[in-house]
N, C-alpha and C positions, 0 to 999 in steps of 0.2 A: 108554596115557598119558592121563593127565586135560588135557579143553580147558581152555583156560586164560579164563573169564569176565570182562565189564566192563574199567575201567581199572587201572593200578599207578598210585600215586600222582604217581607224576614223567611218566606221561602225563599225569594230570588238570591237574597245575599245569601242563605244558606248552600243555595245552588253552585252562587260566583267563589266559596269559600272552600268547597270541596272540589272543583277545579281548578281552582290556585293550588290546593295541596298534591291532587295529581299531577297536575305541571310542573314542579315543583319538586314532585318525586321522579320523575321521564325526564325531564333534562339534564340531569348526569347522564347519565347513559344514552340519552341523543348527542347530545355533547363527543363523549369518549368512542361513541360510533364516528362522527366524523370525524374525530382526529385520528383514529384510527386505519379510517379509510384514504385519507391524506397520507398517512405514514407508510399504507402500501402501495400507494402509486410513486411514492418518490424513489421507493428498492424498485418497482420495478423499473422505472427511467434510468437508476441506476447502473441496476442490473445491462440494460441498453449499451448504456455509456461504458459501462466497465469491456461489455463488449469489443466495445468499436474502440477501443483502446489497446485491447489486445491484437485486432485487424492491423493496427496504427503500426504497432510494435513490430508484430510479424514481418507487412511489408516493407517498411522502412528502416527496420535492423536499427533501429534507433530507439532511445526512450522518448515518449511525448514529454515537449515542454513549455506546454501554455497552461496556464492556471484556468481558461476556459475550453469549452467544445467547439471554438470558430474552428479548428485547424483537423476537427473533425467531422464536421458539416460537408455534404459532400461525397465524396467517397466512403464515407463508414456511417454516416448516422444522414436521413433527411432532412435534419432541421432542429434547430437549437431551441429547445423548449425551457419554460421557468418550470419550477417547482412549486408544489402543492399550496405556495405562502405566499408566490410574487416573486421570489429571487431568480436568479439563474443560479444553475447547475452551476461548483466550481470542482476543479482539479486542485492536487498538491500531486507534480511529479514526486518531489523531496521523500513525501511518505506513502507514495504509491498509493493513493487513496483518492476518489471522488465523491463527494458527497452535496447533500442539500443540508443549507442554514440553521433549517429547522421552525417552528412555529415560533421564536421568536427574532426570527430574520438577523442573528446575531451570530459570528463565528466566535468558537472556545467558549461557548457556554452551558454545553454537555445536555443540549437536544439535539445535536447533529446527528440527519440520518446518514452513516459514513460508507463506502463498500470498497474494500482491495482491489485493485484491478492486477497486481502481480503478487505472484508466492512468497511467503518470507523467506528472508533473506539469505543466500544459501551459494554454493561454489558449485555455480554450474560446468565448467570449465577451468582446465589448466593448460600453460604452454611451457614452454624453457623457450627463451631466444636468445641466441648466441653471439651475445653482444660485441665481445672480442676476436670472435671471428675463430676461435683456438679449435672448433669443429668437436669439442668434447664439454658436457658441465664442468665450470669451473669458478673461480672467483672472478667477479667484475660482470658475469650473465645474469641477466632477468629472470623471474619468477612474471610471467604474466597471467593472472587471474579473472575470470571473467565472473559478474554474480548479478543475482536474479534481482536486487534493488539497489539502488545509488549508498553510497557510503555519506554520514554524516562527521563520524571519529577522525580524527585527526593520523590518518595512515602512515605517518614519519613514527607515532611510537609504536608501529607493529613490530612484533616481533615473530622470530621461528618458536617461541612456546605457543601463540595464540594458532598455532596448527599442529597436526598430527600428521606428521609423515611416515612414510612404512621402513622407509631406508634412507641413513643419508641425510640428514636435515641440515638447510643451512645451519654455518654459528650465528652467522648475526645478517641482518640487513643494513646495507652500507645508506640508502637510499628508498624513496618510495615517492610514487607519481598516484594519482589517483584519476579518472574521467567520469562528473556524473553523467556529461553525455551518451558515453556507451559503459558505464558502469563496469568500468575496468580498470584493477589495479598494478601498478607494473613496481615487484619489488626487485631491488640492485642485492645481490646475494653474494656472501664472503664466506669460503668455506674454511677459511686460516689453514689451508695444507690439507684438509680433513676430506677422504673418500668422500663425493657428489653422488646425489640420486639418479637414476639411470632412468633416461624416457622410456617412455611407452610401456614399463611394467610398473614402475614406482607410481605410488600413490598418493595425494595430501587432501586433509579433509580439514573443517574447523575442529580446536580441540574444546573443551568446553569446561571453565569459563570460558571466554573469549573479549577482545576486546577491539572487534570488527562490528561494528554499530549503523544499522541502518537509520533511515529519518527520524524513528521515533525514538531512538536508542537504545532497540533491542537486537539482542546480539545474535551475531550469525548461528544458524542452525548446523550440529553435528550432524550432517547426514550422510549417507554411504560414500567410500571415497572416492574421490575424480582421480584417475590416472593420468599422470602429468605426459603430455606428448611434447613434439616437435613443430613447432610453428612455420 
């Protein structure tokens, strides 16, 4: 009797059918491996970038403010690379954030991989300056405040409630300037006759609510309080 060679057709396709069902079942999870692995390279690039922003910051006493990493290239980063999809890295000073597009190469549509490059929002600093020259706190001086992200709120309706002072609170603010370049707010302070807070021991913190709003419109953090000095 003759061996019988190779496959009969209805084994091959039996063959080609339970290989389609493996493939079939392996590509989700080859799939979700490389998107996966895309999703970790882009935190770490980020992670990079958040860096050399903080460099940026450090040296130049300044906040970055290019929506890209040209102004980074160079002294803080090698070389401006795309992301895991084709796009370039972008920045938002506004919301202290750097991030990639995402797999569908499209902003605000919650695949963004995003990463903070500054602390929430928060009063790093306080000064009094002595606008009028009177050599004592009084009405018509500055409250100058310094904080860790740019303000979005409209700083004309702040008031002495959206803080907690230890002693001493203004009554009202006459005035208010804001800079998102150095993220400093300068309030005009009216104490209507009423005893001033004394530098260098007096203290002011945010009180909480509050309605000191960074980029994305969450509001400053109560945290321990900055003793207000002399400028």
């Amino acid at each position: 009797m003759m061996n019988k060679n190779g496959f009969t057709l209805i084994e091959l396709l039996i063959v080609i059918t339970i290989i389609a069902i493996l493939a079939g079942a392996v590509l989700p999870y080859v799939q979700q491996y490389v998107e996966d692995s895309r999703n970790s390279r882009a935190k770490q690039d980020l992670d990079e970038i958040r860096n050399a922003l903080i460099r940026f910051e450090t040296d130049q006493s300044r906040p970055y403010d290019k929506t890209d990493t040209s102004g980074l290239v160079g002294p803080y980063m090698n070389k401006a690379t795309a992301d895991p999809w084709g796009r370039p890295y972008a920045i938002s000073p506004a919301s202290s954030t750097c991030y990639s597009f995402g797999p569908d190469r499209i902003h605000n549509t919650g695949d963004e991989v995003v990463v903070y490059f500054r602390p929430p929002l928060a009063i790093s600093r306080a000064f009094w300056e002595d606008a009028n020259r009177s050599l004592v706190v009084d009405t018509g001086d500055n409250l100058i405040l310094r904080l860790t992200r740019p303000l979005v709120s409209d700083v004309t309706t702040l008031t002495p409630a959206d803080f907690i002072f230890s002693n001493n609170p203004p009554n009202t603010f006459t005035s208010a300037a804001t800079s998102s370049y150095d993220m400093t707010v300068t309030l005009a302070m009216d104490f209507a006759g009423n005893p001033a807070f004394q530098t260098g021991s007096d203290t002011i913190s945010a009180n909480d609510p509050n309605n000191i709003l960074d980029g994305e419109g969450v509001q400053c953090i109560a945290t321990q309080a900055t003793v207000i000095k002399s400028r």
